[in-house]
C-alpha positions as a Markdown table, in Angstrom:
| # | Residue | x | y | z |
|---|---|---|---|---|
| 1 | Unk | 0.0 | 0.0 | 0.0 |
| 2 | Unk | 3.0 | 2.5 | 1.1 |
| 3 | Unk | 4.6 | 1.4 | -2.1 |
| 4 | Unk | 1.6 | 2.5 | -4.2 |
| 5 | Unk | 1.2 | 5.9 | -2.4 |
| 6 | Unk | 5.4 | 6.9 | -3.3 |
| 7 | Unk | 4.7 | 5.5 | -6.5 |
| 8 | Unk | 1.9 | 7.7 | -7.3 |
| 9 | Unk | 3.9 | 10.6 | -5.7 |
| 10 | Unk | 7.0 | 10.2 | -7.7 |
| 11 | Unk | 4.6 | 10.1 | -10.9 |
| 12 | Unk | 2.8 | 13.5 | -9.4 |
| 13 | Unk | 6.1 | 15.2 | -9.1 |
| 14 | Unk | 7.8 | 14.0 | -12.8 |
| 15 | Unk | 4.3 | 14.6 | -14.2 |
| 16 | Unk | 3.9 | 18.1 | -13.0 |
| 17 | Unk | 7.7 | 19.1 | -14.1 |
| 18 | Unk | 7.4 | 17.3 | -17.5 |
| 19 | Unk | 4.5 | 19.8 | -17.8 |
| 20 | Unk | 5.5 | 23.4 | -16.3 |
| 21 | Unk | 8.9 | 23.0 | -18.5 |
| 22 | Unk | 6.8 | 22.1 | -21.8 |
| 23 | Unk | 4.9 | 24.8 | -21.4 |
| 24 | Unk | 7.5 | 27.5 | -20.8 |
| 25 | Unk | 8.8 | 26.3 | -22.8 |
| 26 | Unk | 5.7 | 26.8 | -25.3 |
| 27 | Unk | 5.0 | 30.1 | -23.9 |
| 28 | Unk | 8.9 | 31.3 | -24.8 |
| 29 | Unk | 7.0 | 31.8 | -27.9 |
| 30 | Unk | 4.6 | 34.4 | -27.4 |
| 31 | Unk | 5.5 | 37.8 | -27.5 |
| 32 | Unk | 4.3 | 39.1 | -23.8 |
| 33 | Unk | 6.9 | 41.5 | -24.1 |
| 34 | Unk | 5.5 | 43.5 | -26.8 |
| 35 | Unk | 2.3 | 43.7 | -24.7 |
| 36 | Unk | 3.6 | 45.0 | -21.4 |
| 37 | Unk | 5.7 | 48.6 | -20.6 |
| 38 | Unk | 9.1 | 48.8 | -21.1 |
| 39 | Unk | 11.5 | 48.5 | -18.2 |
| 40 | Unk | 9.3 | 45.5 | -16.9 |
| 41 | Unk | 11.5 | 43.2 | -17.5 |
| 42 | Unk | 11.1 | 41.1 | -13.9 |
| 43 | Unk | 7.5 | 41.4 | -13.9 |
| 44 | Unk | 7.8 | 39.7 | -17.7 |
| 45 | Unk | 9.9 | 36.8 | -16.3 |
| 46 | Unk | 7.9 | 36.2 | -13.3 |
| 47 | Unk | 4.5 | 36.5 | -15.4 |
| 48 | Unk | 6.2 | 33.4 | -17.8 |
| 49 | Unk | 6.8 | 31.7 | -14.7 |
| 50 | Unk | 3.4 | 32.0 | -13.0 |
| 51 | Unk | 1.5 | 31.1 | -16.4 |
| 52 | Unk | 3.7 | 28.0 | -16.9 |
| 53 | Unk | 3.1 | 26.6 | -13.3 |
| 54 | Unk | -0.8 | 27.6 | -14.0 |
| 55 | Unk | -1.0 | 26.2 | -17.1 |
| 56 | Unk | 1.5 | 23.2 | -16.5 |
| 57 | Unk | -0.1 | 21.9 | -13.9 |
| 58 | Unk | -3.6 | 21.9 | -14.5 |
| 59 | Unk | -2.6 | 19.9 | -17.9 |
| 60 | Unk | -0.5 | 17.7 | -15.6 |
| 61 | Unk | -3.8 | 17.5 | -13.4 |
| 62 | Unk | -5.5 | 16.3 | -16.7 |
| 63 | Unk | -3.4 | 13.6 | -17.4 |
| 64 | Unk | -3.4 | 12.2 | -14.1 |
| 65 | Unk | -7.2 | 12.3 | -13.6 |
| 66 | Unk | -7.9 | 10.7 | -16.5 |
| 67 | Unk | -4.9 | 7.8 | -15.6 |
| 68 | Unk | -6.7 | 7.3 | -12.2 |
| 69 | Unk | -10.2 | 7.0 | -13.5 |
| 70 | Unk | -9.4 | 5.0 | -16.7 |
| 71 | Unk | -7.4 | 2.8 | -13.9 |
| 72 | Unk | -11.3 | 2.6 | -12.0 |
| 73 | Unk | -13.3 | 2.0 | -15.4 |
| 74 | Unk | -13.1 | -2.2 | -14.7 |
| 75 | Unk | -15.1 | -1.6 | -11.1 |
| 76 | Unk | -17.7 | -0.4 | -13.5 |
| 77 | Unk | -17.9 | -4.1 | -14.7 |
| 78 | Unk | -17.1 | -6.3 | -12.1 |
């Protein structure tokens, strides 16, 4: 049971950094800079930063719902 718990921790934590680095990765893209004032250079960086952990993790949240219930879909049947 302990075993299942660190394994779904570990998978939690990869899954959740896998995602925030894709998607600042992604959002590296868009031009926020052309948007905001000059000389705002921090808030810039920290608004990439916030976005990707917002974004990043509720994708990672996706993906790991959908593993847990798709795990729960043979109770249905049984």
């Amino acid at each position: 049971m302990y075993t299942q718990i660190g394994q779904q921790a570990i998978l939690g934590i990869l899954s959740h950094t896998f995602f925030i680095g894709i998607t600042f990765f992604a959002l590296r893209a868009v031009m926020i800079e052309k948007v905001v004032k000059k000389q705002h250079v921090f808030q810039v960086q920290l608004l990439y930063i916030l976005l990707s952990i917002a974004i990043g993790s509720s994708v990672s949240n996706f993906f790991l719902h959908m593993s847990t219930w798709s795990k729960q879909i043979p109770f249905l049947f049984s």
